[in-house]
C-alpha positions as CSV (number, residue, x, y, z in Angstrom):
1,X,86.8,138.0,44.3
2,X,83.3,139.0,45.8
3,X,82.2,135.1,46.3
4,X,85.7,135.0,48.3
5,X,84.9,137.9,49.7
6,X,81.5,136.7,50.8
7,X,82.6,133.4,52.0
8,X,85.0,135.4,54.2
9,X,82.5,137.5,55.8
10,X,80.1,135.4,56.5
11,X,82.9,133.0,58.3
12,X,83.6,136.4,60.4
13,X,80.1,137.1,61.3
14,X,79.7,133.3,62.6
15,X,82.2,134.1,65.2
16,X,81.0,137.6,66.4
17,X,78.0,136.7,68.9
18,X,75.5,139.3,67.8
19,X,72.9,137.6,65.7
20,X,70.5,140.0,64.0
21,X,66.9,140.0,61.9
22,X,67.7,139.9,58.4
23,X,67.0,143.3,57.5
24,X,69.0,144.7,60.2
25,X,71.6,147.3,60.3
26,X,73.0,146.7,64.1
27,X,76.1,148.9,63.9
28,X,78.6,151.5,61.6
29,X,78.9,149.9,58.2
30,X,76.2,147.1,58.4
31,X,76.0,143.7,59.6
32,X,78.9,142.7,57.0
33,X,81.2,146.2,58.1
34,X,81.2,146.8,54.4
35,X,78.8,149.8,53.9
36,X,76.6,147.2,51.9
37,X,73.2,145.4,52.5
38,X,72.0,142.2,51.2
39,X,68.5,142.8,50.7
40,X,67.5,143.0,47.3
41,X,63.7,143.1,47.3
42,X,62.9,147.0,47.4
43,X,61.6,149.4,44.4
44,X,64.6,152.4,43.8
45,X,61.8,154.3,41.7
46,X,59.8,154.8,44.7
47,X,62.1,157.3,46.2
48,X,60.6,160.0,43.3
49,X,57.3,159.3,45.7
50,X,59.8,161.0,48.4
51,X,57.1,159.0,50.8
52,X,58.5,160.1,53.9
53,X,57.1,157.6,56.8
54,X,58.9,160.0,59.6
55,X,61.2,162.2,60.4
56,X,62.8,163.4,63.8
57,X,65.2,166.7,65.5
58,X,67.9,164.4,67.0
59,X,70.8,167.2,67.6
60,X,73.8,168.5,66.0
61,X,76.1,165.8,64.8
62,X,76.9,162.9,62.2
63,X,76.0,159.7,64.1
64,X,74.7,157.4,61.8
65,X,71.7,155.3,62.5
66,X,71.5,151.6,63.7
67,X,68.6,149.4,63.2
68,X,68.2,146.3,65.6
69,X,64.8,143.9,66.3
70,X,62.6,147.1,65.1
71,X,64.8,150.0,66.7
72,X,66.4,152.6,65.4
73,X,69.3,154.3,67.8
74,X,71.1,157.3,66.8
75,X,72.9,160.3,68.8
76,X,73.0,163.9,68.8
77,X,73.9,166.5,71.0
78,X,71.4,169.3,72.5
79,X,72.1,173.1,73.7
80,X,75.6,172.7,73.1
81,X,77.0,170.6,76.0
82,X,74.6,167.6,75.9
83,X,74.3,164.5,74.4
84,X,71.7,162.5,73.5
85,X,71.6,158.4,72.8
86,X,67.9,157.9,71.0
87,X,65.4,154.7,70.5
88,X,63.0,154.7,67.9
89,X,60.4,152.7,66.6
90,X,62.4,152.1,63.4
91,X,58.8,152.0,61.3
92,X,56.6,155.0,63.1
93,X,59.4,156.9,64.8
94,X,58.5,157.2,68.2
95,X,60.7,157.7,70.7
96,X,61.1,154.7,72.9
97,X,63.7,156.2,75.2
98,X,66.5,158.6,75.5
99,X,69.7,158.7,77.4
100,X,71.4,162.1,78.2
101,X,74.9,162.9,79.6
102,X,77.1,165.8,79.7
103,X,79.4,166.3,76.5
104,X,80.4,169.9,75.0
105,X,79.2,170.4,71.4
106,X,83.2,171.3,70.8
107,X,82.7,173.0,67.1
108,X,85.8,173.2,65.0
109,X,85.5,174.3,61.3
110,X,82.2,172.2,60.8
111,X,78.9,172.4,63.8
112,X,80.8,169.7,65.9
113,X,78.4,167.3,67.9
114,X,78.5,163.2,67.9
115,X,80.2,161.5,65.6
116,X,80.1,157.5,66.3
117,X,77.2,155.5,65.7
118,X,75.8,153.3,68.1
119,X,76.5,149.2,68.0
120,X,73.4,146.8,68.8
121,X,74.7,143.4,70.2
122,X,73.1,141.1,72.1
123,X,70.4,143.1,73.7
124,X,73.2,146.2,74.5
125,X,73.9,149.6,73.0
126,X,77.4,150.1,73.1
127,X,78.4,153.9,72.3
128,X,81.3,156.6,72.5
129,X,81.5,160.3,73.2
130,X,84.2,162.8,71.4
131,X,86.2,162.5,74.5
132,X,85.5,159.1,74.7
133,X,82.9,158.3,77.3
134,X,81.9,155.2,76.6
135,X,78.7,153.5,77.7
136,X,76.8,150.1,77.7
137,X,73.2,150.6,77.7
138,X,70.0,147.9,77.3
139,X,68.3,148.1,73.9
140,X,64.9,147.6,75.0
141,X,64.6,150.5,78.0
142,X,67.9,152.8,77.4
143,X,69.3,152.4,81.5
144,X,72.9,151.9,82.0
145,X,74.6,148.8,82.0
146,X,77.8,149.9,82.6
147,X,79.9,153.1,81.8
148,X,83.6,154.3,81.8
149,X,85.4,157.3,81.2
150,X,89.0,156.2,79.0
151,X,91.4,158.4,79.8
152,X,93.0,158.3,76.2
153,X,93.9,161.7,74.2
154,X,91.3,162.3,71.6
155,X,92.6,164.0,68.3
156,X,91.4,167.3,66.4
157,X,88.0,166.4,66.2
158,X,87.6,163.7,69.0
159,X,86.7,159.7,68.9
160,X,84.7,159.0,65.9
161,X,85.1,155.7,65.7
162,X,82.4,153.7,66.4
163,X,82.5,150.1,69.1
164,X,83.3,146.5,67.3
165,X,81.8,143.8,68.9
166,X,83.3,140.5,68.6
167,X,82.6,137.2,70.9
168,X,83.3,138.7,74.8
169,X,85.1,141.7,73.6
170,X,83.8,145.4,72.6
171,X,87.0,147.2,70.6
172,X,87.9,151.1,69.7
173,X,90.0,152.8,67.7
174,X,91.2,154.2,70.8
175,X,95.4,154.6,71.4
176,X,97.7,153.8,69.2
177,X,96.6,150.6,68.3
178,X,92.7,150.1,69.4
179,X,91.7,149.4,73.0
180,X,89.2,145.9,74.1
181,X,86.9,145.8,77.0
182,X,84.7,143.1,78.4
183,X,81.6,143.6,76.7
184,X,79.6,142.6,80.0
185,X,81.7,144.2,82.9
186,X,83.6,147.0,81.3
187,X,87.1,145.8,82.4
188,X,90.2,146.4,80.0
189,X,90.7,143.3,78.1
190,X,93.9,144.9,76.7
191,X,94.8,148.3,75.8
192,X,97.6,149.9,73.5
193,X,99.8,153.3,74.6
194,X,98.4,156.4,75.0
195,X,98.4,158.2,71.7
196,X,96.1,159.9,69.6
197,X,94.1,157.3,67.3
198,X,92.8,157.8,64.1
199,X,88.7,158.2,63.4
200,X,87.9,154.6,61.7
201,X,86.0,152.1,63.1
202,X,87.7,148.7,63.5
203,X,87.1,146.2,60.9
204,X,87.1,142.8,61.2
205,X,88.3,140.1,58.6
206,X,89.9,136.4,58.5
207,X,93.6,136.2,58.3
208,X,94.4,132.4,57.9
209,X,92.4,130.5,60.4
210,X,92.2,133.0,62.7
211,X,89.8,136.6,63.0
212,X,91.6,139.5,63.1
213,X,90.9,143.6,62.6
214,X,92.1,146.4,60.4
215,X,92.6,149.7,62.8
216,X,93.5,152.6,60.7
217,X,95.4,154.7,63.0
218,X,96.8,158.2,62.9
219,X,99.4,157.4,60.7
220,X,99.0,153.7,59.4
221,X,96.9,150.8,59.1
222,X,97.1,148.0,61.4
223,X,96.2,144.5,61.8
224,X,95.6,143.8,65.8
225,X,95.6,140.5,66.9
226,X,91.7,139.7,68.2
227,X,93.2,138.0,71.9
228,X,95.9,140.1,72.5
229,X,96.1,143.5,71.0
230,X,99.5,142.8,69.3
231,X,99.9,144.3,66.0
232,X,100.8,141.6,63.5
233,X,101.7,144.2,60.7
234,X,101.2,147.8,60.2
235,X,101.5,150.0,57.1
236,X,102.6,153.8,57.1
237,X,100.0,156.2,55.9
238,X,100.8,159.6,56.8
239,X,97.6,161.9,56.2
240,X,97.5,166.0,56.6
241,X,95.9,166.6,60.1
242,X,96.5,162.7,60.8
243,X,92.9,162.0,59.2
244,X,92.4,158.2,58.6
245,X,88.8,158.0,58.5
246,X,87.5,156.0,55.9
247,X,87.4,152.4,57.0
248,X,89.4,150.0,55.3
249,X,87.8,147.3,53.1
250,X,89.2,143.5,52.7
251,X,88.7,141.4,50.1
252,X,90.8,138.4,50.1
253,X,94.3,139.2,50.9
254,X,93.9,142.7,50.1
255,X,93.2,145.7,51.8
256,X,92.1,149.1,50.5
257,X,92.8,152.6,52.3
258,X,91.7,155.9,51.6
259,X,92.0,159.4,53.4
260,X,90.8,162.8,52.4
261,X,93.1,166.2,51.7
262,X,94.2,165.1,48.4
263,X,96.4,162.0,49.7
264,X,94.8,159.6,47.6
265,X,93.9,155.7,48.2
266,X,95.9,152.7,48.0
267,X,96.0,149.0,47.6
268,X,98.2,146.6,49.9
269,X,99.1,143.1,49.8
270,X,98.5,141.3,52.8
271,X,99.4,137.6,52.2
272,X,103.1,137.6,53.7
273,X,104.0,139.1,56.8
274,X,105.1,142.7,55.6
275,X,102.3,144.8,54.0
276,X,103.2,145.4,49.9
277,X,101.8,148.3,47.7
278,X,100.0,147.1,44.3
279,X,99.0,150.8,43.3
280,X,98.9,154.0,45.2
281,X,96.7,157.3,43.3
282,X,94.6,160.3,43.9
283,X,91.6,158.9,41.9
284,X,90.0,158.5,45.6
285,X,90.4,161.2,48.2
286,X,87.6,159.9,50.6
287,X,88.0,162.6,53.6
288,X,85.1,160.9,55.9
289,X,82.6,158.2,54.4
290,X,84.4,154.9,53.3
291,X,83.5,153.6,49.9
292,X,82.1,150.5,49.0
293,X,83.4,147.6,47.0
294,X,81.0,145.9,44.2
295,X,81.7,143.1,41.9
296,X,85.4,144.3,41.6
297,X,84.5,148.3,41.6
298,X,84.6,150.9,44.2
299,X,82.9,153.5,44.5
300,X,82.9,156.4,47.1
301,X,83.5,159.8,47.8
302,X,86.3,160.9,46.0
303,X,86.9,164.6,47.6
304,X,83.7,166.2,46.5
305,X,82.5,163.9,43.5
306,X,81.3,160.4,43.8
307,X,83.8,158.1,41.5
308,X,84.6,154.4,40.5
309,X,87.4,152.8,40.5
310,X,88.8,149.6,39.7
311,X,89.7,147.8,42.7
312,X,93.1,145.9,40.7
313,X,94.4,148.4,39.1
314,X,93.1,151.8,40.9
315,X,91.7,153.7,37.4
316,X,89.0,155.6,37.7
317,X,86.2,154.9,35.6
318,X,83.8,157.8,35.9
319,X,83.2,160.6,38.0
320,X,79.9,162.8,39.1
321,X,80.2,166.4,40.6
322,X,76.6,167.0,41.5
323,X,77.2,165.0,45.4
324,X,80.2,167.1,46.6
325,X,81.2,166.2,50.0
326,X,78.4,164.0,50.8
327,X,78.4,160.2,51.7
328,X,77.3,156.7,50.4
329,X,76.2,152.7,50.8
330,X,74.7,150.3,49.2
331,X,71.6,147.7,48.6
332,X,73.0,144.9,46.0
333,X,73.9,146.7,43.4
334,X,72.6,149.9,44.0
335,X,74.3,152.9,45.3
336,X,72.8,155.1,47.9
337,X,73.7,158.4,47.9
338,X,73.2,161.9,50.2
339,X,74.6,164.7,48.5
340,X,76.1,167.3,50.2
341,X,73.2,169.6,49.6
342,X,70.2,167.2,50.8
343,X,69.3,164.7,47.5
344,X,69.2,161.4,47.9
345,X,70.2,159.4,44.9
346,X,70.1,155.8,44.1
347,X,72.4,154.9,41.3
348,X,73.4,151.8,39.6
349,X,76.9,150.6,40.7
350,X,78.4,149.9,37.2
351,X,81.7,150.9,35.6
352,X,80.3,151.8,32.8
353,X,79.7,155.7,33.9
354,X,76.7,157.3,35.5
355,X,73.7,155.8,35.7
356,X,71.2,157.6,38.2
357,X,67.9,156.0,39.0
358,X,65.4,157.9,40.9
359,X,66.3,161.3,43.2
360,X,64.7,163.2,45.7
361,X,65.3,166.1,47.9
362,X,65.2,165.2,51.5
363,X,67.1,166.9,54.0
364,X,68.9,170.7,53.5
365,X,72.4,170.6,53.9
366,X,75.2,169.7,55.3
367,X,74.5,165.8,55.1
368,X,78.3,164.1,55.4
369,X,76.9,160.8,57.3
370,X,76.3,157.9,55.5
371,X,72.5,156.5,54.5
372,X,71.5,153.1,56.3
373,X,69.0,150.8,54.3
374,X,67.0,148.2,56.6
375,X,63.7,146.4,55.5
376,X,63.3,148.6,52.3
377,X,63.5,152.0,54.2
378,X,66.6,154.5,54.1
379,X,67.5,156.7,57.1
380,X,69.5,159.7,56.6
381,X,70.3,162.9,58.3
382,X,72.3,166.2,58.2
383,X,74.3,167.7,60.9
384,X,71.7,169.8,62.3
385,X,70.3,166.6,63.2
386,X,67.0,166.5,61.2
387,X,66.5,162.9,60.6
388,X,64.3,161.0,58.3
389,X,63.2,157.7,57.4
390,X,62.1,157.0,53.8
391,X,60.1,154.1,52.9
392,X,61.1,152.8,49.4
393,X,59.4,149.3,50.0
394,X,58.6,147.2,47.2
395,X,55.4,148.4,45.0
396,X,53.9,144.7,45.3
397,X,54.0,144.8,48.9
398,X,52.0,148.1,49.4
């Protein structure tokens, strides 16, 4: 199932025009949208070193960070009604450039702030405010390429899904059913009705011979048609407060969906036209960061524990309490993990139970934003917007 899986990816990211370095990270999810990198030549155990190469004060949110051509881009928002798009050097951390425009903190049972990521594509930033500003910026020197206010009715806790950007076309989970622009001009490609969307990022995957996406909306999952916007199939997934957050994950002709507030998780069959359930269960409750899917296993946030579960049947192998609500990806076959609380955790992905490598405590609570890996470093952050790179590089390259 994985080397199918594979196969499939890699036929997707051949037809999406951003090419990246190897150990890049150029937008939400990864290079593969699947929460997973490939690079497999780092050292877990030198996180006990907690060698911290840099660390920054980016503002209150939980934009995750992006890692192009030696950049790092993230966003935060300062003294309440600003917000802030950020360049680093991705190795020394300085600040290459910044981009500020007006945006209210809007705080609502959690310290509010950004919540998309920024997407890296061709020499562009593509991001998206709360009320969903969007805004095309150049990598290298942060001045505005283009710029649009959508009028499109945000939900509870406003857009959080991040841009998709496929061949001419940057998509959001904006409207009913997701929203294209021309990544170069601006202009409306095609656009669905006015509704509130859910907070998932687009995801694409081959359907057949063709590329299509996976939009979890408010209250289902979709498939869009790439060209068009049509909606070749959707599936009805009603959540409490309409939060569909968690991106879905593909493999074959199989599609996995989670959501938080104990709904549960479930797996569909995609192969014929109308969408089938294989199982539906609580074992995974994944209220914001998506899991991932390893060698026939996921593993993600399950409420406030991190949990496995097998992807056929949906049984839940094993379960740890010590992460609570915090978040997850992966390097291989290794798990990395913020806590709730601040600790980062690498931990063997294996069904059979448990198995932590090497800790450390990084960041002071409340860290709900996923870890990215790039070129053996991790970058993490909490919502106060304290940011830090650590380098866990391997030993025989020091």
């Amino acid at each position: 199932m994985n080397f199918r899986w594979l196969a499939l990816m890699i036929t997707v990211c051949l037809s999406i025009t951003s090419f990246s370095l190897a150990g890049d990270w150029p937008n939400w999810r990864g290079p593969n949208y699947d929460g997973i990198s490939t690079e497999t030549d780092w050292n877990p155990k030198m996180l006990t070193e907690k060698k911290v190469l840099w660390d920054a004060q980016v503002g209150i949110g939980f934009s995750a960070v992006s890692i192009a051509n030696g950049k790092a881009y993230t966003m935060g928002n300062i003294n309440k009604n600003t917000d802030v798009i950020y360049c680093f050097d991705a190795i020394t951390g300085k600040e290459i450039w910044r981009y500020e425009y007006a945006e209210d903190l809007n705080p609502k049972n959690y310290e509010g702030g950004c919540s998309a990521t920024p997407t890296i594509s061709d020499g562009k930033v593509y991001t998206i405010s709360k009320t969903s500003k969007v805004f095309c910026l150049s990598a290298e020197t942060g001045e505005v390429v283009w710029k649009k206010e959508l009028p499109y009715e945000a939900p509870t806790w406003g857009i959080a899904g991040s841009a998709l950007v496929v061949d001419e076309k940057v998509i959001f989970n904006l409207g009913k059913s997701g929203l294209a622009l021309n990544k170069i001009t601006g202009e409306i490609i095609w656009k669905s009705d006015n509704a509130k969307c859910g907070y998932a990022t687009p995801v694409p995957y081959k359907s057949g011979e063709t590329i299509e996406m996976a939009i979890f909306g408010k209250d289902s999952v979709m498939s869009i048609d790439l060209a068009t916007g049509t909606v070749r199939w959707s599936y009805l997934w009603e959540t409490k407060h309409d939060v569909n957050a968690a991106d879905p994950i593909i493999s074959g002709q199989e599609i996995f969906i989670t959501s938080g507030y104990g709904h549960g998780a479930a797996l569909i069959d995609i192969a014929s036209k109308e969408p089938a359930k294989l199982w539906e269960n609580k074992n995974m409750r994944s209220h914001m960061s998506g899991p991932v899917l390893i060698n026939g296993y996921l593993y993600g946030i399950d409420d406030n524990q991190l949990a496995c579960l097998d992807w056929q049947t949906g049984e839940q192998k094993w379960v740890e309490k010590k992460t609570r609500k915090g978040a997850l990806s992966a390097a291989g076959d290794k798990l990395i993990v913020i806590s709730e609380s601040g600790t980062l955790l690498i931990v063997q992905a294996t069904p059979e139970g448990y198995q932590e490598i090497a800790s450390a405590d990084v960041l002071s609570s409340r860290c709900w934003t996923m870890p990215v890996f790039s070129d053996g470093h991790i970058y993490v952050r909490n919502a106060a917007g304290h940011l830090v790179c650590v380098d866990v590089q391997n030993k025989n390259e020091q």
